[in-house]
N, CA, C and O atoms as a Tinker XYZ file with bonds, in Angstrom:
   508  protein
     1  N    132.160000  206.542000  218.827000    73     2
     2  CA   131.793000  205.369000  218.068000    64     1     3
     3  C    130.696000  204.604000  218.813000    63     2     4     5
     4  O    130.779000  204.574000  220.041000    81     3
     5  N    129.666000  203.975000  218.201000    73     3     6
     6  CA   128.316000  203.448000  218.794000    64     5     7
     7  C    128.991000  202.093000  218.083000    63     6     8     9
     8  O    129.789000  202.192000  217.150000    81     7
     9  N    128.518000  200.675000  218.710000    73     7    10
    10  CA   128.536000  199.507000  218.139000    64     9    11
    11  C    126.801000  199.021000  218.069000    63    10    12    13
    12  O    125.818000  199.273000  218.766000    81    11
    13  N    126.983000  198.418000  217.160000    73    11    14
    14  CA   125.540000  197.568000  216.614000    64    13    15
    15  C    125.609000  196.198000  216.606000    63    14    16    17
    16  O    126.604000  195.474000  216.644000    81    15
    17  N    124.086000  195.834000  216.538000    73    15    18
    18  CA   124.131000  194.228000  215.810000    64    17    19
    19  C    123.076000  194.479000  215.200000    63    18    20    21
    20  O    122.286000  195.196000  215.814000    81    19
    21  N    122.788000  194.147000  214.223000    73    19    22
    22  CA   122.114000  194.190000  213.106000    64    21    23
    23  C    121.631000  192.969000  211.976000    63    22    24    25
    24  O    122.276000  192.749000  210.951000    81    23
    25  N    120.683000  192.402000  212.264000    73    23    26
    26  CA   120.778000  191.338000  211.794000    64    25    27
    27  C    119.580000  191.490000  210.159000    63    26    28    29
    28  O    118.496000  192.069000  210.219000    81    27
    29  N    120.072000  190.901000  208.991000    73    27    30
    30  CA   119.548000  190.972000  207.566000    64    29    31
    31  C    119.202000  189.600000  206.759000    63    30    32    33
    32  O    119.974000  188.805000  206.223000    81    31
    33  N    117.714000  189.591000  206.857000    73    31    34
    34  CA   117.877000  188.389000  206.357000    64    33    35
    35  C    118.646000  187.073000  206.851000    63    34    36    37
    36  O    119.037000  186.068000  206.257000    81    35
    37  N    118.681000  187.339000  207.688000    73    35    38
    38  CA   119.123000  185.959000  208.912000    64    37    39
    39  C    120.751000  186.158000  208.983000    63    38    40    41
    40  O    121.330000  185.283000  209.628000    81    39
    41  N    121.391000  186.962000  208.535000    73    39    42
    42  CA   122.752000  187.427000  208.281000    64    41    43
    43  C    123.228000  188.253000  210.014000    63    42    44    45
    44  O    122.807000  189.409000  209.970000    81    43
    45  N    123.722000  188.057000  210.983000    73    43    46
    46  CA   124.295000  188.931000  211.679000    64    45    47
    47  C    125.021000  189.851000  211.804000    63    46    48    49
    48  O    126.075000  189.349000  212.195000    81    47
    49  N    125.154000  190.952000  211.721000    73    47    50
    50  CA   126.111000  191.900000  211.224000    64    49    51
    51  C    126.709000  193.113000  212.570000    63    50    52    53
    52  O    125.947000  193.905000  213.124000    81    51
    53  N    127.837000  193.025000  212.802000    73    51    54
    54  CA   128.419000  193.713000  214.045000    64    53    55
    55  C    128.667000  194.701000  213.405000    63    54    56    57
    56  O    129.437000  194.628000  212.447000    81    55
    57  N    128.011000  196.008000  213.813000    73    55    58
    58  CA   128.168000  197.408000  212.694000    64    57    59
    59  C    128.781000  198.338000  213.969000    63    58    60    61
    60  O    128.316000  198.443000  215.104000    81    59
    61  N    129.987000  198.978000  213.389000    73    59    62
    62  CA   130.470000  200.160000  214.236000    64    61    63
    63  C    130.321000  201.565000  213.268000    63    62    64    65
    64  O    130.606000  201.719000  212.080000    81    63
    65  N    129.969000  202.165000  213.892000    73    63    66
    66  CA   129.211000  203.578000  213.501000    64    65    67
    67  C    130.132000  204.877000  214.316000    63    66    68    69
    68  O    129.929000  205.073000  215.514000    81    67
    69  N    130.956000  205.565000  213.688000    73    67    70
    70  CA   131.734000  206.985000  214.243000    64    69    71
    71  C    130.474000  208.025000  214.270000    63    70    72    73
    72  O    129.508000  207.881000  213.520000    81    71
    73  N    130.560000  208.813000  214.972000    73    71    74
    74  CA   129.538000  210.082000  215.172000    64    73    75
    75  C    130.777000  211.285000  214.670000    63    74    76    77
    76  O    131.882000  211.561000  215.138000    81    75
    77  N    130.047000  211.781000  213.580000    73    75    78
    78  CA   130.993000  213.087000  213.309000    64    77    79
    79  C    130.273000  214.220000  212.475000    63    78    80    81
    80  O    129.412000  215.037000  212.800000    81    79
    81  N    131.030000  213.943000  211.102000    73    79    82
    82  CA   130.049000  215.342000  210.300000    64    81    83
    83  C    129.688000  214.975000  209.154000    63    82    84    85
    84  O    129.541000  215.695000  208.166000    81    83
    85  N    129.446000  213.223000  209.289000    73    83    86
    86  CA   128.177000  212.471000  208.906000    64    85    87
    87  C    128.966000  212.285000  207.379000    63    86    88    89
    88  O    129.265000  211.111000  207.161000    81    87
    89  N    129.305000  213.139000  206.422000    73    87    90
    90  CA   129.389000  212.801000  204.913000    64    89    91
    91  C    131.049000  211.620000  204.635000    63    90    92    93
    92  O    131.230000  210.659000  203.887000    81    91
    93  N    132.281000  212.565000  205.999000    73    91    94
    94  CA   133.408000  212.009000  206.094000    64    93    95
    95  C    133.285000  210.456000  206.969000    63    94    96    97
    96  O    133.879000  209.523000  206.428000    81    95
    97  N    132.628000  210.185000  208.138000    73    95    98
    98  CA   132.452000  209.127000  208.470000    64    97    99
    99  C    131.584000  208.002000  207.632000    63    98   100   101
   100  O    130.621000  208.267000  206.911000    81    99
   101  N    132.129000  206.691000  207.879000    73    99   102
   102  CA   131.838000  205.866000  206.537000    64   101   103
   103  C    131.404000  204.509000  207.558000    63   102   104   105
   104  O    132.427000  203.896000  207.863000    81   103
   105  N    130.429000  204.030000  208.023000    73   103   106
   106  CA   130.570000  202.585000  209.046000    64   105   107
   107  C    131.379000  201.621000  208.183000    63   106   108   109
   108  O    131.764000  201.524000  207.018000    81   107
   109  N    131.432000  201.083000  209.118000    73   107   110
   110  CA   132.238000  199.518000  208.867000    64   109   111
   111  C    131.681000  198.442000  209.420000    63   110   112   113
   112  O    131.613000  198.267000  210.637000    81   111
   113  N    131.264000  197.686000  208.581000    73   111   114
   114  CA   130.484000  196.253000  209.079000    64   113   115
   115  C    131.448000  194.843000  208.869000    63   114   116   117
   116  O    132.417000  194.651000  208.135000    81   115
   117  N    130.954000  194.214000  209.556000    73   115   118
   118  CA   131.757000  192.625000  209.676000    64   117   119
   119  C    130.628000  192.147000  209.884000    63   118   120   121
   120  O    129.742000  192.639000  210.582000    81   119
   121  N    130.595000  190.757000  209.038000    73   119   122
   122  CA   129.692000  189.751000  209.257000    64   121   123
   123  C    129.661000  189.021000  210.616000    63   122   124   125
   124  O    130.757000  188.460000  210.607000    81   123
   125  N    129.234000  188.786000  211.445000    73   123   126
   126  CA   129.241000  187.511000  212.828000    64   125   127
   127  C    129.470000  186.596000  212.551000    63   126   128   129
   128  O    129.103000  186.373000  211.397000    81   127
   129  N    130.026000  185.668000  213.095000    73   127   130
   130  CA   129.698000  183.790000  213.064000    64   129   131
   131  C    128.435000  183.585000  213.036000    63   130   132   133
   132  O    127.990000  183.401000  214.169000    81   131
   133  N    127.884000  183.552000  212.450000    73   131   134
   134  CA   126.121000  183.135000  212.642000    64   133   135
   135  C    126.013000  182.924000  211.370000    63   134   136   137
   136  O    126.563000  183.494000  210.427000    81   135
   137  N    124.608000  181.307000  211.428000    73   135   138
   138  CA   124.719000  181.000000  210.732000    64   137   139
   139  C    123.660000  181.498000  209.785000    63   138   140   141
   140  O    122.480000  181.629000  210.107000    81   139
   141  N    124.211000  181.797000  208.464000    73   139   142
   142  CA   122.939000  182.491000  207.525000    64   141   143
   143  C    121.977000  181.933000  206.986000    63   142   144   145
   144  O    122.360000  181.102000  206.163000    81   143
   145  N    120.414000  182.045000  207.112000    73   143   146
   146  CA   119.390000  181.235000  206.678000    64   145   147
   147  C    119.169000  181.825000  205.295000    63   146   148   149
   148  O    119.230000  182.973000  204.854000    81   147
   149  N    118.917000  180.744000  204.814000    73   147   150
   150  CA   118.073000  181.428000  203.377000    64   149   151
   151  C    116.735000  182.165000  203.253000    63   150   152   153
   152  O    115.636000  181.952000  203.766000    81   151
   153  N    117.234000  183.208000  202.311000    73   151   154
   154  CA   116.319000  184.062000  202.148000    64   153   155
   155  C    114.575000  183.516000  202.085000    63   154   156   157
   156  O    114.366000  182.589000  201.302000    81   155
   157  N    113.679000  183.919000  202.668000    73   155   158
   158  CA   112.174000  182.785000  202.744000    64   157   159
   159  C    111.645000  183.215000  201.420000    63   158   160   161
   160  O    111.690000  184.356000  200.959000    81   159
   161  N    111.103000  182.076000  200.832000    73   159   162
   162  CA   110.928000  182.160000  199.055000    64   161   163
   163  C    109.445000  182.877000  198.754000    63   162   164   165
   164  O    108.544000  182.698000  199.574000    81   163
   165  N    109.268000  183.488000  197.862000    73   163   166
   166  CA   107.590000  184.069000  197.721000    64   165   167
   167  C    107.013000  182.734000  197.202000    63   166   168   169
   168  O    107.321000  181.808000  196.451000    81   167
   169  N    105.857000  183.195000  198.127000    73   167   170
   170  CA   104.503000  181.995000  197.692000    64   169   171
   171  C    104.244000  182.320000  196.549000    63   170   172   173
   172  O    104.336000  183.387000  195.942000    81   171
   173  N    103.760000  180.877000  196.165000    73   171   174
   174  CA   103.585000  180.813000  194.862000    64   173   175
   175  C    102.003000  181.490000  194.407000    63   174   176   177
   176  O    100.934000  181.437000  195.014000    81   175
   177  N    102.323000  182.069000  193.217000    73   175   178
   178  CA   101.053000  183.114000  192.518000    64   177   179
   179  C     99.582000  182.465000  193.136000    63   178   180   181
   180  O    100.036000  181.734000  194.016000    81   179
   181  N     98.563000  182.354000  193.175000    73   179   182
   182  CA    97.323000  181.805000  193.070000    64   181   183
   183  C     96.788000  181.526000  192.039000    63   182   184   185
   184  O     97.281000  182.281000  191.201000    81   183
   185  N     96.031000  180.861000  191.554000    73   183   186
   186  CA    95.770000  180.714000  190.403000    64   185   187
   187  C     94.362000  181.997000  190.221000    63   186   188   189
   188  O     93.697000  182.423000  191.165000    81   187
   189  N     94.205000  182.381000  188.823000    73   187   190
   190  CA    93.348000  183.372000  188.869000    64   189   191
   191  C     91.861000  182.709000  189.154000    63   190   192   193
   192  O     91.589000  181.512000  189.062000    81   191
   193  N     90.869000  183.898000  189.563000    73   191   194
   194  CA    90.007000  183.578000  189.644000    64   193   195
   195  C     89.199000  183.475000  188.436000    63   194   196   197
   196  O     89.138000  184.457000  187.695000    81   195
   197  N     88.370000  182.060000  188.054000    73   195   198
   198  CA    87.871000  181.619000  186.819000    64   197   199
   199  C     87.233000  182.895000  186.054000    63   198   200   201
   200  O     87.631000  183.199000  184.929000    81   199
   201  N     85.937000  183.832000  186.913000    73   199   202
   202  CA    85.292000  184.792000  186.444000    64   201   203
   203  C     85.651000  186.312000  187.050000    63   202   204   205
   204  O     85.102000  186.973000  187.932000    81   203
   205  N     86.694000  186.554000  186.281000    73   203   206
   206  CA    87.326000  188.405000  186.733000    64   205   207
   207  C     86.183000  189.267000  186.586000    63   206   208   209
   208  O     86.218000  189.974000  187.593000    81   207
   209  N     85.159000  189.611000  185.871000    73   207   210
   210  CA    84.414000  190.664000  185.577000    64   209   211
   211  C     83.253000  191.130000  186.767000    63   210   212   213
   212  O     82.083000  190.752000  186.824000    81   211
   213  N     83.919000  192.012000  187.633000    73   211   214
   214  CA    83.141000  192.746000  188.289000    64   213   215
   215  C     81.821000  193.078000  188.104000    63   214   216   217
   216  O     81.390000  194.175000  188.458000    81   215
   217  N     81.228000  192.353000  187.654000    73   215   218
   218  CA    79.907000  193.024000  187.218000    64   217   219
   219  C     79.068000  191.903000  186.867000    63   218   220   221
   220  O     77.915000  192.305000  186.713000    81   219
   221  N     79.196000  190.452000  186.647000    73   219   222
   222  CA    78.510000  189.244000  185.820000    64   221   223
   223  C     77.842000  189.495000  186.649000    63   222   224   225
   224  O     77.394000  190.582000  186.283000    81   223
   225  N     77.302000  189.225000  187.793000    73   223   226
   226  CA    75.807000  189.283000  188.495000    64   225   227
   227  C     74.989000  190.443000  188.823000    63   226   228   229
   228  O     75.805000  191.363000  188.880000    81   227
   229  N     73.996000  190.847000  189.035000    73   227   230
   230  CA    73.196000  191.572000  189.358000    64   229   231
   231  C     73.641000  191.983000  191.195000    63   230   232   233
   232  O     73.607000  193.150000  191.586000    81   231
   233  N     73.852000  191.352000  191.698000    73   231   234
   234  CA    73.735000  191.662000  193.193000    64   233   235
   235  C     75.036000  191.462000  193.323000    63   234   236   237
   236  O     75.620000  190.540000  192.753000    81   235
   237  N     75.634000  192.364000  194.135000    73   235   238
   238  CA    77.095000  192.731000  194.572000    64   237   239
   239  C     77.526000  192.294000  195.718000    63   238   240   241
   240  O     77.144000  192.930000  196.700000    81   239
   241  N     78.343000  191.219000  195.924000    73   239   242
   242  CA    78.965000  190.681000  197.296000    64   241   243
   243  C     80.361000  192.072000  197.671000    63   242   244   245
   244  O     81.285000  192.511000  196.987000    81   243
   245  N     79.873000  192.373000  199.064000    73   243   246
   246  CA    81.272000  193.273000  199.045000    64   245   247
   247  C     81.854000  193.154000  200.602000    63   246   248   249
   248  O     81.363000  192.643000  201.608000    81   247
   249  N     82.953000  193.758000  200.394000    73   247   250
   250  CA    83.553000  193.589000  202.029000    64   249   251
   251  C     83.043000  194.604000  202.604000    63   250   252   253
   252  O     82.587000  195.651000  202.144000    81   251
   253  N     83.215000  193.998000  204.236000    73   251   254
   254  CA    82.429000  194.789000  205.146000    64   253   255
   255  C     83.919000  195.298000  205.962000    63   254   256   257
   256  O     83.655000  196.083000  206.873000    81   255
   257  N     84.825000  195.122000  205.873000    73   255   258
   258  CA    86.030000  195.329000  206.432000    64   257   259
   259  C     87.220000  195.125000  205.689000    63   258   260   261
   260  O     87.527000  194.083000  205.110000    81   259
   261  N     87.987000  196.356000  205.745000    73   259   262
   262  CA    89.655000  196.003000  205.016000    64   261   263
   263  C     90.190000  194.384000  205.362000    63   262   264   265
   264  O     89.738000  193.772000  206.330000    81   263
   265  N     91.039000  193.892000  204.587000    73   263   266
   266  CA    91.810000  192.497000  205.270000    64   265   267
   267  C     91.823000  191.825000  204.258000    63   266   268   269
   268  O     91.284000  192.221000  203.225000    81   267
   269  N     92.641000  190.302000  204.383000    73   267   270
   270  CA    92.973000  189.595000  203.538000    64   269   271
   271  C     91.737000  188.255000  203.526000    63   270   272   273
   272  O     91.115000  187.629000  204.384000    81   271
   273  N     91.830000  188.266000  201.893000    73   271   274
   274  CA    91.182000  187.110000  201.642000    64   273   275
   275  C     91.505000  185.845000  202.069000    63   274   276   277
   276  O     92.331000  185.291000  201.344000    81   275
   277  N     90.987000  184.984000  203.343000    73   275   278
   278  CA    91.598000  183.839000  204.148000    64   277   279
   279  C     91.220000  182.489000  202.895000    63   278   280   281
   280  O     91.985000  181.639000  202.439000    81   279
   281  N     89.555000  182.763000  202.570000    73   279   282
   282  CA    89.345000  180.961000  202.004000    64   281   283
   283  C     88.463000  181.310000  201.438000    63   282   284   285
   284  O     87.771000  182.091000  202.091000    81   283
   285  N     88.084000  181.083000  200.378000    73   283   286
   286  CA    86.946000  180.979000  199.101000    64   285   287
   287  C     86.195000  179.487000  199.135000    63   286   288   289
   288  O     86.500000  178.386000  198.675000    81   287
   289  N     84.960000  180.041000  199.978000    73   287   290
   290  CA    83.966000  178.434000  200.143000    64   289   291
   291  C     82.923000  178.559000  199.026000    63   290   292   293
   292  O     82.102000  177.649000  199.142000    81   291
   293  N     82.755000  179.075000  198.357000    73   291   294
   294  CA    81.900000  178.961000  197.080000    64   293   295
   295  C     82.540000  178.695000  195.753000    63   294   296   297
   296  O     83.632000  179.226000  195.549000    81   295
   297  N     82.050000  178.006000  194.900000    73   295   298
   298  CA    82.509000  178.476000  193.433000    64   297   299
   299  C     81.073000  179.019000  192.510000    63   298   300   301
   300  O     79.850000  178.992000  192.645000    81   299
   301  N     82.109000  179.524000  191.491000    73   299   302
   302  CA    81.099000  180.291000  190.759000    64   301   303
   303  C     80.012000  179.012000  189.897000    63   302   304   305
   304  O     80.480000  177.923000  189.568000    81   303
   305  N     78.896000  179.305000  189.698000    73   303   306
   306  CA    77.779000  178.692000  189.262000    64   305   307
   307  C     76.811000  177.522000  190.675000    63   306   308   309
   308  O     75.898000  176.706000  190.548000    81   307
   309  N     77.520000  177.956000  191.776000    73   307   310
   310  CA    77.191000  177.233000  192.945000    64   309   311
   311  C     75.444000  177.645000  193.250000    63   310   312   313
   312  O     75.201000  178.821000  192.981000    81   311
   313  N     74.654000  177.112000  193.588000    73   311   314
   314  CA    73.331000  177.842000  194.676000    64   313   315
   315  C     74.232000  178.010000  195.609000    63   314   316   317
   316  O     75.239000  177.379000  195.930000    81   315
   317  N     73.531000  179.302000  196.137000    73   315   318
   318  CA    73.523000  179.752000  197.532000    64   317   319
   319  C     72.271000  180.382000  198.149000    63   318   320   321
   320  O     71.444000  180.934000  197.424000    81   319
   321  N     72.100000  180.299000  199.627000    73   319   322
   322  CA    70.596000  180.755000  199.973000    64   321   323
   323  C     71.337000  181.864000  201.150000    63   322   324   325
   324  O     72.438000  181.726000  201.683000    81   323
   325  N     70.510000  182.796000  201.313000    73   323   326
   326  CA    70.698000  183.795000  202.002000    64   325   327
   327  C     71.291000  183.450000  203.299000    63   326   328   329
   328  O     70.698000  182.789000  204.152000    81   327
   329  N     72.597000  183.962000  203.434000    73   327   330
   330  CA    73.516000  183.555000  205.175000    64   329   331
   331  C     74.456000  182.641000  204.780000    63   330   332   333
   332  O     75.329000  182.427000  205.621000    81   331
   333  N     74.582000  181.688000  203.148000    73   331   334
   334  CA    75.104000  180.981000  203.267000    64   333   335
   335  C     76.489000  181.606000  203.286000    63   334   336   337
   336  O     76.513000  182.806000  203.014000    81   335
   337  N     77.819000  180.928000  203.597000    73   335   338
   338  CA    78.822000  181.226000  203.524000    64   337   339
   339  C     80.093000  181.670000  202.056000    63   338   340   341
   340  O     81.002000  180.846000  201.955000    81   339
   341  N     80.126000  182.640000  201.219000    73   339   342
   342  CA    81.075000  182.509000  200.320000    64   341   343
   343  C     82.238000  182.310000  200.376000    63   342   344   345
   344  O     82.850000  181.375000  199.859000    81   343
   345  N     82.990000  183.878000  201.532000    73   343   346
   346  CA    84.434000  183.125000  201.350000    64   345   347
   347  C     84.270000  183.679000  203.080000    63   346   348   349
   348  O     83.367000  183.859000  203.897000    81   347
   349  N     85.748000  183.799000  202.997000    73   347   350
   350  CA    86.221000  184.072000  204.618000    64   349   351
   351  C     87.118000  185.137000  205.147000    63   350   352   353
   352  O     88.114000  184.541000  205.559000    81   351
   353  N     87.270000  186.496000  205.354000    73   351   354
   354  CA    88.018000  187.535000  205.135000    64   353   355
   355  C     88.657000  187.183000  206.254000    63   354   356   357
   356  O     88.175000  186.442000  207.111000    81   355
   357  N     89.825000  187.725000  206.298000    73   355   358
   358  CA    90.895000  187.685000  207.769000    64   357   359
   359  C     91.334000  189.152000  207.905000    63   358   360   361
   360  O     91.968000  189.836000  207.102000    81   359
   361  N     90.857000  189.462000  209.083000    73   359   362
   362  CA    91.054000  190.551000  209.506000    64   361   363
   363  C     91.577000  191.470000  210.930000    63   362   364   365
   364  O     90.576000  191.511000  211.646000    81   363
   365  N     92.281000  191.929000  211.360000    73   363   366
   366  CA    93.012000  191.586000  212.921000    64   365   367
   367  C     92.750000  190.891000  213.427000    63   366   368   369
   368  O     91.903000  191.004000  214.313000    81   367
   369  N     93.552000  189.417000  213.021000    73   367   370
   370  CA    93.378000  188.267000  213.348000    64   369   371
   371  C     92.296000  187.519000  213.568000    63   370   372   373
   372  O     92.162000  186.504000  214.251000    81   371
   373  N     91.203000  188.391000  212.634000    73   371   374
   374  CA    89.749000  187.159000  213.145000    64   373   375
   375  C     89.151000  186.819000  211.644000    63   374   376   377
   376  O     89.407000  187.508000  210.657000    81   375
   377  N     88.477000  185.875000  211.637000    73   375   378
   378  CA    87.710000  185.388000  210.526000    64   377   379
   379  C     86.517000  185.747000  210.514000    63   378   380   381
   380  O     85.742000  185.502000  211.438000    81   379
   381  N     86.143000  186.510000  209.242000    73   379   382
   382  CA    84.693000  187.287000  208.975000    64   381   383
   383  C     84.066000  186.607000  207.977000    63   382   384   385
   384  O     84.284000  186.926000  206.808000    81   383
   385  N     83.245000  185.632000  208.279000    73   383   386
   386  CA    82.472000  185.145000  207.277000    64   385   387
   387  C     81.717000  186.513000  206.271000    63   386   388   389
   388  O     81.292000  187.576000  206.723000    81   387
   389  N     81.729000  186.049000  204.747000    73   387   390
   390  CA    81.153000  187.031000  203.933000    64   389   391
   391  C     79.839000  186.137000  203.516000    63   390   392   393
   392  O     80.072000  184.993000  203.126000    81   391
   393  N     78.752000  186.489000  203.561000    73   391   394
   394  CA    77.805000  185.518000  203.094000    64   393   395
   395  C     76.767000  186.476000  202.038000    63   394   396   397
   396  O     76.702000  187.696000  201.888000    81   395
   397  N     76.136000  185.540000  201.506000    73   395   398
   398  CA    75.038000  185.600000  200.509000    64   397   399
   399  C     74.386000  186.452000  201.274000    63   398   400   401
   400  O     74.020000  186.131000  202.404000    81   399
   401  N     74.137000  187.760000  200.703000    73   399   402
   402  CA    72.837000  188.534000  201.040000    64   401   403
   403  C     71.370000  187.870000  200.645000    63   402   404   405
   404  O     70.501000  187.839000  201.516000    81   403
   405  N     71.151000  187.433000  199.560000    73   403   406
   406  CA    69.979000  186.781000  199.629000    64   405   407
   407  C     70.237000  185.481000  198.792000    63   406   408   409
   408  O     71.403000  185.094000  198.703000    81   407
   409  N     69.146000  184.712000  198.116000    73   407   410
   410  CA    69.276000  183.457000  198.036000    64   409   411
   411  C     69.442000  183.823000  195.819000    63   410   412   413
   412  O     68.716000  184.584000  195.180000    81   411
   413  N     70.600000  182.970000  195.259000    73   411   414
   414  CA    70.998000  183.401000  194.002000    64   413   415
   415  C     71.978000  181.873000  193.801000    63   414   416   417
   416  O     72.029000  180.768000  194.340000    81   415
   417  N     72.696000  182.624000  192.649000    73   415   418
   418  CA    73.590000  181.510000  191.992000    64   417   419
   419  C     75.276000  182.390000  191.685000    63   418   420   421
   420  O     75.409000  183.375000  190.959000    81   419
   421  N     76.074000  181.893000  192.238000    73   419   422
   422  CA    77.450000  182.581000  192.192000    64   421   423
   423  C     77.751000  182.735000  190.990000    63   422   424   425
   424  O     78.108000  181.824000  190.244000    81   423
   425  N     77.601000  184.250000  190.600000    73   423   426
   426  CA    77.973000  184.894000  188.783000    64   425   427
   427  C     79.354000  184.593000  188.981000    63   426   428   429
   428  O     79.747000  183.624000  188.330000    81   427
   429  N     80.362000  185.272000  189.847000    73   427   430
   430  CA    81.291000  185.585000  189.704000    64   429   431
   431  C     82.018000  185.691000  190.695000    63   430   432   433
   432  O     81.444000  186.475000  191.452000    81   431
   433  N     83.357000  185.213000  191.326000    73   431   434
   434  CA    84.235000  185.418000  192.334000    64   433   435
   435  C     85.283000  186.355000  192.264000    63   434   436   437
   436  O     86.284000  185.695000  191.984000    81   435
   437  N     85.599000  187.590000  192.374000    73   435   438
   438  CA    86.209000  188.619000  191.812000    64   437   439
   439  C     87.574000  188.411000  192.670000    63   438   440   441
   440  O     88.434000  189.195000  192.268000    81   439
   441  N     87.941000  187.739000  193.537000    73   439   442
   442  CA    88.847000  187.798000  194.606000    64   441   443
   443  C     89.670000  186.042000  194.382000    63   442   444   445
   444  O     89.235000  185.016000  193.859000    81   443
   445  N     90.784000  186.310000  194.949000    73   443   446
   446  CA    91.516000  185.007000  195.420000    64   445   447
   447  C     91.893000  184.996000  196.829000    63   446   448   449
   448  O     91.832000  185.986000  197.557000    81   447
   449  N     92.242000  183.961000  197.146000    73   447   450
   450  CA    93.386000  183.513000  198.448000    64   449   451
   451  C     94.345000  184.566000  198.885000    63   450   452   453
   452  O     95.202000  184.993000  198.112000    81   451
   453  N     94.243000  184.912000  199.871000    73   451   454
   454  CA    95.916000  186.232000  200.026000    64   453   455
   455  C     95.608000  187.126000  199.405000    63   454   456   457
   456  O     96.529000  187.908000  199.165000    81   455
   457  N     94.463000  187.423000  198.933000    73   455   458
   458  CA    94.110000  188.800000  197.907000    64   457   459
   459  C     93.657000  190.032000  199.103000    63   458   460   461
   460  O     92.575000  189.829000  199.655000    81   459
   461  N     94.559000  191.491000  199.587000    73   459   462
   462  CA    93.975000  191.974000  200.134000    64   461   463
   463  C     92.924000  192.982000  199.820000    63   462   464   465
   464  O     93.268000  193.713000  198.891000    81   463
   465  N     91.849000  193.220000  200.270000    73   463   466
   466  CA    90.766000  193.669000  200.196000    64   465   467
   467  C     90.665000  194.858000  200.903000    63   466   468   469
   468  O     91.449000  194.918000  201.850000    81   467
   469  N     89.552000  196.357000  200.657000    73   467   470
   470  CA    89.449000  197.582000  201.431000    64   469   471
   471  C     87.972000  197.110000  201.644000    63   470   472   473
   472  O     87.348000  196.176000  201.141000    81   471
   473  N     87.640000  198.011000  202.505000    73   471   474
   474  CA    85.900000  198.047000  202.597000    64   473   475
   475  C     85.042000  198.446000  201.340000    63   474   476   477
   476  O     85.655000  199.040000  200.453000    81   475
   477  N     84.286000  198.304000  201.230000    73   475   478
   478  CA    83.598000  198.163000  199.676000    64   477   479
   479  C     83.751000  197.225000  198.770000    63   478   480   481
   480  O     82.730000  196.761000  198.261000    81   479
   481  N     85.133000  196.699000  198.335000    73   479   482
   482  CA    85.459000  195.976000  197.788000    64   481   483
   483  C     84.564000  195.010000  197.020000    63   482   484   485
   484  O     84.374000  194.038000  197.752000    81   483
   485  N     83.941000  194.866000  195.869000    73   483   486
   486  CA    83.122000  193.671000  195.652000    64   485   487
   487  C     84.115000  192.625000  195.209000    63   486   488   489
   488  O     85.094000  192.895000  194.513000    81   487
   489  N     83.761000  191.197000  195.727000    73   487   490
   490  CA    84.348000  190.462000  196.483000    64   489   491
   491  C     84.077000  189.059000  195.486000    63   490   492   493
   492  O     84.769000  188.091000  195.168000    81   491
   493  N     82.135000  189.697000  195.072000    73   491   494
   494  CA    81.517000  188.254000  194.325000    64   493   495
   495  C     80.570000  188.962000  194.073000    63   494   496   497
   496  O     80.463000  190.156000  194.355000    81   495
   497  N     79.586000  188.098000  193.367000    73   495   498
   498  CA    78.959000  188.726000  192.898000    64   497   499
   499  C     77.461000  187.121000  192.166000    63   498   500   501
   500  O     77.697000  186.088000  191.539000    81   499
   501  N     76.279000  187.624000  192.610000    73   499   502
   502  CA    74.881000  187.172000  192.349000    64   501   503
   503  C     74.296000  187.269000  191.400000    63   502   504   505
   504  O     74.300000  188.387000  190.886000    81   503
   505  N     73.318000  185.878000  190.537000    73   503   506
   506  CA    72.777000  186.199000  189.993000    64   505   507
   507  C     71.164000  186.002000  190.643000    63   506   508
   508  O     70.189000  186.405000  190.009000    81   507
């Protein structure tokens, strides 16, 4: 017999485990004294992004690296001039500014907040 602790969802669980011929042995768990936290709630949806269509602008904003969408500093119908900042990718732990390849007007933001992203990804998009 092996003993465990095993903890689920903030639940402690003292698990004893027989070693045998696996189908006849059955564990047996007991809860611990510990106290159980509540389950952590899902964040709430994002709201969509105003302009979904991959394609409203002529010039293609795209990721340069897999990772999550950290912050959206543009909105769509904004100027932007070449370098300026759109959004902000998070990516092993660092922040990758995505900026305006050249100087246009934001067609379209194809991405949200917490949205994860691959390389290529168009992201936004220029008119």
């Amino acid at each position: 017999m092996k003993n465990y602790t095993i903890t689920v969802n903030g639940t402690v669980y003292e698990v004893t485990v027989e070693e045998g011929t696996g189908a006849a042995a059955a564990p047996a768990a007991k809860a611990a004294p510990a106290a159980p936290k509540a389950a952590p709630k899902a964040a709430p949806k994002a709201a969509a992004p105003a302009a979904k269509s991959a394609g409203a602008g002529s010039v293609k904003v795209t990721a340069s690296v897999p990772g999550k969408v950290f912050k959206i500093e543009a909105s769509v119908g904004q100027a932007v001039k070449a370098g300026d900042n759109i959004l902000i990718l998070e990516a092993m732990k660092m922040e990758i500014p995505v900026v305006a390849p050249q100087d246009g007007t934001v067609a379209s933001i194809d991405v949200a907040a917490g949205d994860a992203v691959e390389n290529g990804d168009v992201l936004a998009t220029l008119n």
